[in-house]
C-alpha positions in Angstrom: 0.0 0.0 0.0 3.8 3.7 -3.8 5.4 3.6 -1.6 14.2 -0.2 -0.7 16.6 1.8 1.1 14.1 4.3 1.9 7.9 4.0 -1.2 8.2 7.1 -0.9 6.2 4.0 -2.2 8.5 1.1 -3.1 11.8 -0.8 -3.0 14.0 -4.0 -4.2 13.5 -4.8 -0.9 10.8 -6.8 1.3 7.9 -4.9 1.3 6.9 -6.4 4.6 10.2 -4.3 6.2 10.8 -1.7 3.2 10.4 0.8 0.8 7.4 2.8 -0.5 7.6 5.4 -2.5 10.5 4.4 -5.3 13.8 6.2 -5.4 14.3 8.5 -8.5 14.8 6.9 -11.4 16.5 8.8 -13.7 18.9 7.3 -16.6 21.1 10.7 -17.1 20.4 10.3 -20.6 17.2 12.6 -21.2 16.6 16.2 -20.7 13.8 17.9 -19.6 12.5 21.7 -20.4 11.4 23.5 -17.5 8.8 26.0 -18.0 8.8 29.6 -19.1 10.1 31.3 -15.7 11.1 28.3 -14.9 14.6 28.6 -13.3 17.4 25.9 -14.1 19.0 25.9 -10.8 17.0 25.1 -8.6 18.6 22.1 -6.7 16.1 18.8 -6.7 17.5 17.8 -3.2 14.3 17.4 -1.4 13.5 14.4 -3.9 16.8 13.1 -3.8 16.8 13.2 0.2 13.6 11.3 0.5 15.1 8.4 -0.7 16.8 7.8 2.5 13.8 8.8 4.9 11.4 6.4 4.5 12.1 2.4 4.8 8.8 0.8 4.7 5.5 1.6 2.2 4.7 -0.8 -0.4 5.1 -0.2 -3.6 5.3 1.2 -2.9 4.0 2.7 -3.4 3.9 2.0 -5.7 5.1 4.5 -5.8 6.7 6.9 -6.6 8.8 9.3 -7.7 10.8 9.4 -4.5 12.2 6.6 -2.2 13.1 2.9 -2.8 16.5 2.0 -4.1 17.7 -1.6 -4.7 18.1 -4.7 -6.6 16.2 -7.9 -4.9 15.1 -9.2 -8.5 12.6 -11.7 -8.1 12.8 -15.5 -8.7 11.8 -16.3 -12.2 13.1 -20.1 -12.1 8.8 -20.7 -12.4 8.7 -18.4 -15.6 6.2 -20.4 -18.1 7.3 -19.9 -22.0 3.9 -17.9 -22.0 5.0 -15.5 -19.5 8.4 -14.8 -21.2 6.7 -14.3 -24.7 3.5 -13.2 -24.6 2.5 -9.5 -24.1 0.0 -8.5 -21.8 -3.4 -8.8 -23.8 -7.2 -8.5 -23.3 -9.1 -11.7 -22.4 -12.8 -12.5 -23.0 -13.0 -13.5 -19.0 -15.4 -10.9 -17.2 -13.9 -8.3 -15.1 -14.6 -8.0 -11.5 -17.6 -6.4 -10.6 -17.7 -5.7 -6.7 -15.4 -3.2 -4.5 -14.2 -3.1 -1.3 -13.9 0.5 0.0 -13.3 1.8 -3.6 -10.8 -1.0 -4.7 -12.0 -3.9 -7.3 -12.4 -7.2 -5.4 -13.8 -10.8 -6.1 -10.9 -11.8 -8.9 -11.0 -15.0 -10.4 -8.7 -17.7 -9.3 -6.3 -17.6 -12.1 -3.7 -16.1 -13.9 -5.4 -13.5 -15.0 -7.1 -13.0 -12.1 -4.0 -12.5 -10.3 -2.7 -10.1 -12.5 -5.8 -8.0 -12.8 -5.7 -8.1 -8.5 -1.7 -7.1 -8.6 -2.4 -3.9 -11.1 -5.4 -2.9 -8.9 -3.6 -3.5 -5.8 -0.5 -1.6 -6.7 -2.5 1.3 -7.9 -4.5 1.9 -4.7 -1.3 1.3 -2.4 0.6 3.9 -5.0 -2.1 6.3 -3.8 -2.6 9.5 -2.6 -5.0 8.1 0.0 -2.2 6.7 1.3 -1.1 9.7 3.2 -5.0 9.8 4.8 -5.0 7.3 8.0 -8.7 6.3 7.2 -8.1 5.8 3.6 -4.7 4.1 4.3 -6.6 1.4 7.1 -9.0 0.9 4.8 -6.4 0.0 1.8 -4.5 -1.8 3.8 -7.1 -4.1 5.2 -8.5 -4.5 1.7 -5.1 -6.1 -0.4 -3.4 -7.3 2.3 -4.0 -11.1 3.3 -5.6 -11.1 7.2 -2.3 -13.0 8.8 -0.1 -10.0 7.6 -2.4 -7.3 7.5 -2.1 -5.7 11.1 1.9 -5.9 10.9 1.9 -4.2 7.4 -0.5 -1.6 8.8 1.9 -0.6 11.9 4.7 -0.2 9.9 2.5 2.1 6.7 1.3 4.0 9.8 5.2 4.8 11.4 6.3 5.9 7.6 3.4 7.7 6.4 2.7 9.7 9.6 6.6 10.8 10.4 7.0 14.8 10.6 10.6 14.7 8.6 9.0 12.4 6.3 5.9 14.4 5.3 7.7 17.9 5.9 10.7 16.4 3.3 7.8 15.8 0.4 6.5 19.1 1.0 3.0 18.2 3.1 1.4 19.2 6.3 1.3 17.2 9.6 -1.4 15.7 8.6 -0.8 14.3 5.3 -2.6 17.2 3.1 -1.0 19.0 1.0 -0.3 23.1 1.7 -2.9 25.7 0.8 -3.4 26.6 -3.0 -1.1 23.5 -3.8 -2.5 20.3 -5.1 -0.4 16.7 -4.1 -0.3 14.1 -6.5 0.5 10.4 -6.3 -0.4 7.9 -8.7 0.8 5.2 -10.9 0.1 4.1 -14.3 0.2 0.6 -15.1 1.9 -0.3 -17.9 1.8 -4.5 -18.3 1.8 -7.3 -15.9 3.4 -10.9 -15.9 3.3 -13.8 -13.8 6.2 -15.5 -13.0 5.1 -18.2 -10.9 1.2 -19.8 -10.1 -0.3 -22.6 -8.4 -3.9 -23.2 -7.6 -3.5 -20.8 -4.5 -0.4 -18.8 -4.9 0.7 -16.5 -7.5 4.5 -14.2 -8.2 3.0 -11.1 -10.3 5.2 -8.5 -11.6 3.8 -5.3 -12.3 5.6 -2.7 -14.3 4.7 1.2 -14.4 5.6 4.8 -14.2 4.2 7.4 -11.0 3.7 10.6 -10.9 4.9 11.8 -7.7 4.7 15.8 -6.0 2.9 18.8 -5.6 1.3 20.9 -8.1 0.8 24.4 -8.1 2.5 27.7 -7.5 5.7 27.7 -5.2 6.0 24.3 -5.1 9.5 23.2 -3.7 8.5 19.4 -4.9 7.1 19.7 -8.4 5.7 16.5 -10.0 8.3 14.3 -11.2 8.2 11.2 -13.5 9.6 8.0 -12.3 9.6 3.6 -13.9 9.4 1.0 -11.3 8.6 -2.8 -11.0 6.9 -4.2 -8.3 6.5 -8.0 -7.9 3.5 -9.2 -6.0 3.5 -11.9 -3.7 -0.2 -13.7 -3.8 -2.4 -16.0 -2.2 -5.9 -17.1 -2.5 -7.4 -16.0 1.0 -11.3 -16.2 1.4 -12.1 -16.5 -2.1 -10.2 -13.6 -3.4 -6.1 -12.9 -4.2 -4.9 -10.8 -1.4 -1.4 -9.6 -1.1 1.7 -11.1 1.5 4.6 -9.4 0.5 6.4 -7.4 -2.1 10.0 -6.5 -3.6 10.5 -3.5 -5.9 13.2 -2.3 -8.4 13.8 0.7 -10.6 12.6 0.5 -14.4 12.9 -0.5 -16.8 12.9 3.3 -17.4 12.2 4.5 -21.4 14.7 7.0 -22.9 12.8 10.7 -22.2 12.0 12.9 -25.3 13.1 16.7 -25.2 9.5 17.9 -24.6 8.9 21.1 -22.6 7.4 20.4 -18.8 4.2 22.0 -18.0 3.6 24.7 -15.8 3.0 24.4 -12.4 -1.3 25.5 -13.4 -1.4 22.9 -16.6 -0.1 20.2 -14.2 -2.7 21.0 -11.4 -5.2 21.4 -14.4 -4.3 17.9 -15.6 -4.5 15.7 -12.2 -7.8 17.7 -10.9 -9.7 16.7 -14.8 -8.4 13.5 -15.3 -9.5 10.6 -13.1 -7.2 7.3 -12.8 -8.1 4.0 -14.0 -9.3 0.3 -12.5 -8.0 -2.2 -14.6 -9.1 -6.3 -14.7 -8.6 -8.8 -17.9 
């Protein structure tokens, strides 16, 4: 719930002791435009500085521009020839059609069903609800499988609720974001693959970018751009795929065109009109 070596949202390492919000992932091999105004040297240590402060949110978290540094790659020795060949597609299986507070539940008991669980998962704990207690309890409780679920909370509740930690991203106390300034935390799925299944366990990989930061005028933590991999740990708990631990690891990251970034209003424009997605397969 993103979010290594302190998940923001993530990490190559455990999720159950770990990471959260993803170190920075940049390649020094792209260039970005800053705005008109904009002015070029302005330092970006507060992003760079997070990735020691927090050692413990999932993804993790997903997520996200900040945070989890390491290696940790996951085991692959169950890889099917499927899985190393064949690119994420649509199924004719019905999607899930219940929720449990907000997040698609009631997957079926398969591959696919695993992987729809994993993206859906990732993208809820790669959240900006995160930062909200309620929101976060509620997240938590949801993914996570029962026998972990109070430990995993504890330790979400120690990362996301430390003063340095929300003071070094730019936020109040209490997890919201300053007046006039809007904070932004998602991630954006980009393909899925199993890499190890049984009847009631499944190793899902989920590969995506975030968008981690705060919008708006006098922002000290604009939104940044960051690629991660999360691998999923799954088991079939109650009738539903529920989460029991996670690793994470940078990229792969794409190589970044020379486009202009957008001001500090197009960006707050952008995350207030454009609503996320739920994904199943």
């Amino acid at each position: 719930m993103s979010l290594g070596d302190e998940r923001g949202y993530g990490e190559s390492s455990r999720g159950g002791d770990d990471g959260a919000y993803g170190g920075y992932a940049g390649t020094g091999q792209t260039r970005t435009r800053l705005p008109e105004g904009g002015d070029p040297r302005r330092p970006r240590t507060s992003s760079r500085s997070l990735v020691t402060v927090v050692g413990v949110v999932v993804l993790l978290i997903a997520a996200i521009a900040f945070a989890n540094r390491g290696g940790g790659d996951s085991d692959t020795d169950g890889t099917s020839d499927k899985a190393k060949t064949a690119p994420t597609a649509a199924s004719g299986e019905r999607p899930v059609e219940t929720k449990t507070a907000g997040i698609p539940t009631g997957y079926a008991q398969s591959e696919q069903g695993a992987e729809s669980a994993a993206t859906n998962y990732g993208i809820a704990l790669g959240s900006a609800d995160m930062f909200n207690t309620e929101r976060r309890h509620e997240i938590v409780s949801t993914v996570y499988a029962p026998d972990v679920a109070a430990d995993r909370q504890s330790k979400l509740d120690e990362a996301f609720s430390g003063e340095d930690f929300l003071a070094n991203i730019g936020l109040n106390k209490d997890g919201s974001a300053p007046s006039g300034q809007t904070f932004v935390s998602r991630i954006i799925p980009v393909g899925t693959k199993v890499t190890n299944s049984s009847a009631d366990k499944a190793t899902v990989e989920l590969w995506y970018t975030s968008l981690f930061g705060l919008s708006g005028e006098g922002s000290t933590n604009p939104v940044t751009e960051s690629w991660f991999t999360t691998t999923y740990e799954l088991q079939w708990v109650g009738g539903d795929w529920k989460v029991t631990d996670f690793t994470q690891k940078d990229g792969p990251v794409p190589v970044g065109r020379d486009q202009r970034a957008s001001t500090a209003e197009d960006m707050t424009k952008a995350v207030q009109e454009y609503g996320g997605f739920t994904y199943a397969r």
